[in-house]
Residue, then its C-alpha position, 0 to 999 in steps of 0.5 A: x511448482x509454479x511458484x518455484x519456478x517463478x522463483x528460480x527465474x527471479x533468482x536468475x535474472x536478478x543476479x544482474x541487477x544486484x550491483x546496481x544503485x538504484x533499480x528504477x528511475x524516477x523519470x521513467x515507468x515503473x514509478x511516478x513520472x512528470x511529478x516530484x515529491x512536495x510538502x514537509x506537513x509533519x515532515x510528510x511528502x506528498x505528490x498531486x495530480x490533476x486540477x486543485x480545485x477539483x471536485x472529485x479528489x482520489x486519494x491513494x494510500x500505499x502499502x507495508x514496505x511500498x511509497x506513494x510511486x506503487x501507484x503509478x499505474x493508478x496515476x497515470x490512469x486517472x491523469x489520461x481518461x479524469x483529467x478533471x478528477x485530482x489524485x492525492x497520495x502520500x508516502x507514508x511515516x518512514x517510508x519513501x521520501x517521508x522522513x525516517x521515525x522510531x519504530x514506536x512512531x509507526x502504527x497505523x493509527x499513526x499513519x491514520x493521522x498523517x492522511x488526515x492532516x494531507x487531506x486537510x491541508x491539500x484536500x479541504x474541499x470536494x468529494x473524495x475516494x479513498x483508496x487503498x493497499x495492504x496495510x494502506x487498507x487498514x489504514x484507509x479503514x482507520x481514516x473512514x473510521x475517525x475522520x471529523x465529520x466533515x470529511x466522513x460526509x465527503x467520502x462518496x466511496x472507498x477501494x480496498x486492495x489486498x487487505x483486511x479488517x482482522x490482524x494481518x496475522x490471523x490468516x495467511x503467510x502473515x500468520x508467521x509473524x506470531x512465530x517464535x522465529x519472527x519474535x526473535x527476528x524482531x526483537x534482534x533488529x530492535x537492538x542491532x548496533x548501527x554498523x550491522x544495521x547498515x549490512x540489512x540492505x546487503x541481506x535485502x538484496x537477496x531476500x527481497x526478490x525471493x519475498x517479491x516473487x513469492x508473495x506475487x505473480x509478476x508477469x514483467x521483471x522490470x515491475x518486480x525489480x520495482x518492487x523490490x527496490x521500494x522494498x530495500x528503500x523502506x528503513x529497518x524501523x518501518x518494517x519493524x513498527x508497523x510489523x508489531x502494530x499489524x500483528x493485533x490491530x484490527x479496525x472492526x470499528x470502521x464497519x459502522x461508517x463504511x455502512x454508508x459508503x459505497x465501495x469495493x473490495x479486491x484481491x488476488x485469488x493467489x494472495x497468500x498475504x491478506x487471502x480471500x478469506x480475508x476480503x470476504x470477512x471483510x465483506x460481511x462487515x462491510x455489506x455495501x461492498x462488491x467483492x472482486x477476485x483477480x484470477x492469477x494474481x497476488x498481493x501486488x494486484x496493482x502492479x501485477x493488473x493494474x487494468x482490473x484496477x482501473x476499472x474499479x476506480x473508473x466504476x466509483x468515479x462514474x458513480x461519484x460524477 
């Protein structure tokens, strides 16, 4: 009933905002301010705050759908109490200002890859903490689990939000994507004519807040409208790759390596993404890890508590200085 309610809000307010161009401004929170995307590494954009020759580097990864500008709360944290501390996050293939790629370019050992060479390039010195959301857990497992050497020995700890080490669509809502339904729908958007491709965001505009509102506990529209409009930004072939790729990749091979790092799971107790079920497995394989369950939130814990997320970044900063 709650959840229905929260829709029927969601629905309500946003019939203001449908008309609208751009739903947040760059210049102003949400998103990142007082930064601008840089970079054309592998035609990837990057942003960078804090002193280059830190010696502790955060590196943020975002989620399925999202950009770098997710993290902004994150961000804005560590510029104000580490200012000696340098967070490095990137947008991801096909997402934010990264250039667009075909759908058979977005897996995420793919995006595994694109990490690695930012850290290489922009971080190659200095301890690191690697962080990160929904599929940018996976992702952020798929780094620890194939970094040179080099780079594994300078991972002091790892945060892991709202993701999993199984495929996403063993459990939870993203069960539906084994759906005959959901096959269709994919195979359908693989061959939509370019025209109807361009009517996708019309759609979007709709489905996107009722997505936002269901699989989240937003507390402010203006950070749900954030949400969604990073949502309506992410091209048709991401959606469609990593949503392929995220049906059957599993990264139970990172369990090994992250034997040696210290770190923290966290997850929203009304996570109907990657439920707790999924953190808790993800915990067995990774024994080191202190679970965290944020009461009242979902899959968007780092929009929806952002000052739980602090806290455990603060509490492996601490541990890393």
């Amino acid at each position: 009933m709650k959840r229905r309610r929260r829709v029927s809000s969601v629905l309500r307010n946003w019939t203001s905002h449908v008309q609208m161009d751009l739903l947040h401004d760059p210049e102003h929170p949400p998103g990142l301010t007082q930064l601008s995307a840089t970079g054309d590494h592998e035609r990837l954009r990057w942003y960078e705050v804090g002193p280059t020759d830190a010696a502790l580097t955060v590196v943020l990864i975002h989620g399925y759908g999202l950009s770098a500008e997710s993290f902004y709360d994150q961000v804005e944290y560590l510029r104000e109490h580490y200012p000696h501390v340098r967070s490095l996050l990137m947008d991801l293939r096909g997402h934010g200002q990264s250039q667009q790629v075909p759908a058979s370019d977005c897996t995420i050992d793919d995006a595994g890859d694109d990490v690695l060479s930012i850290i290489a390039e922009r971080a190659p010195s200095g301890q690191l903490i690697i962080v990160g959301h929904s599929l940018g857990g996976m992702v952020a497992q798929n780094v620890i689990r194939r970094a040179p050497s080099l780079v594994y020995q300078r991972i002091e700890s790892a945060l892991l939000i709202s993701t999993s080490m199984r495929p996403f669509a063993e459990t939870g809502a993203a069960a539906l994507l084994q759906s005959s339904l959901a096959e269709g729908l994919y195979n359908a958007a693989q061959h939509l004519p370019a025209r109807v491709n361009r009517a996708r965001r019309g759609f979007a505009r709709v489905a996107a807040p009722i997505f936002a509102a269901l699989v989240t506990g937003f507390p402010q529209m203006e950070r749900l409208q954030f949400h969604v409009e990073m949502l309506l930004d992410t091209p048709l072939d991401s959606f469609v790759g990593f949503f392929d790729d995220l049906i059957d990749h599993a990264e139970y091979g990172a369990a090994a390596r992250l034997a040696d790092v210290p770190g923290i799971v966290m997850v929203g107790g009304l996570d109907i993404v990657t439920p707790k079920s999924q953190s808790e497995m993800l915990c067995k394989q990774w024994p080191g890890a202190e679970l965290i369950v944020v009461p009242g939130a979902g899959h968007m814990v780092i929009l929806e508590e952002p000052a739980d997320v602090a806290a455990a970044l603060s509490q492996l900063v601490d541990a890393a200085q």
